[in-house]
C-alpha positions in Angstrom: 93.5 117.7 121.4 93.8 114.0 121.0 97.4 112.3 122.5 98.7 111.8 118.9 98.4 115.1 117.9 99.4 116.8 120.8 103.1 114.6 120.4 103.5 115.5 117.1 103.2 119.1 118.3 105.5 118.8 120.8 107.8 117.2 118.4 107.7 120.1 115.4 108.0 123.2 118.3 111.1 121.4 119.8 112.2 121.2 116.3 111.6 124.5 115.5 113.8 125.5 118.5 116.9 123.1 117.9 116.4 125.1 114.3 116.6 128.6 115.9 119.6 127.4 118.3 122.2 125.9 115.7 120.9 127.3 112.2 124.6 130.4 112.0 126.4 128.9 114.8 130.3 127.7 114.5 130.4 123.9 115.3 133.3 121.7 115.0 132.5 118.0 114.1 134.5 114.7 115.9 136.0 114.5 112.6 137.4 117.6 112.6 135.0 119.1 110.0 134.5 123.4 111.0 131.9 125.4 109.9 128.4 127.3 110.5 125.4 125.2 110.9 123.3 125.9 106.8 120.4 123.8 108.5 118.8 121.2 110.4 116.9 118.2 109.2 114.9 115.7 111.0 115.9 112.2 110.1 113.7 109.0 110.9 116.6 106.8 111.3 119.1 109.1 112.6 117.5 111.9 114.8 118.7 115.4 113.8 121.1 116.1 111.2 122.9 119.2 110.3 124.8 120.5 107.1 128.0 122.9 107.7 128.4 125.9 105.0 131.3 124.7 102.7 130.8 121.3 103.2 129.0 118.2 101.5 126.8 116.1 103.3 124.6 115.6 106.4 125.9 114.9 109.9 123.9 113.8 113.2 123.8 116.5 115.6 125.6 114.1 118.2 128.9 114.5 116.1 128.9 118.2 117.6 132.4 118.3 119.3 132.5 122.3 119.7 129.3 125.0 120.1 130.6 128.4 120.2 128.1 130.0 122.8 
């Protein structure tokens, strides 16, 4: 499998996991936002961002404050 190909599917299956580990859990955002994690979204300029259940708008994923384990 050529380099480029082989990076872009190392990218999606470590995408596909941050998926499976936030999509349901409780998070609480640096600004105080609470919620469960509706989805994940990969963003060219910002990385990955999440949406909380009950609230409008994407966040990054670095604005995570609080994971409940």
């Amino acid at each position: 499998m050529p380099s480029v190909k082989r990076h872009a599917s190392k990218i999606l299956k470590e995408y596909g996991q941050a998926q499976s580990e936030l999509i349901g859990k409780a998070v609480v955002l640096t600004d105080g936002k609470a919620g469960t994690v509706e989805d994940v979204w990969l963003d060219e300029l910002h990385g990955l961002r999440i949406s909380i259940k009950g609230h409008e708008g994407r966040w990054p994923v670095s604005t995570i404050k609080l994971l409940q384990s």
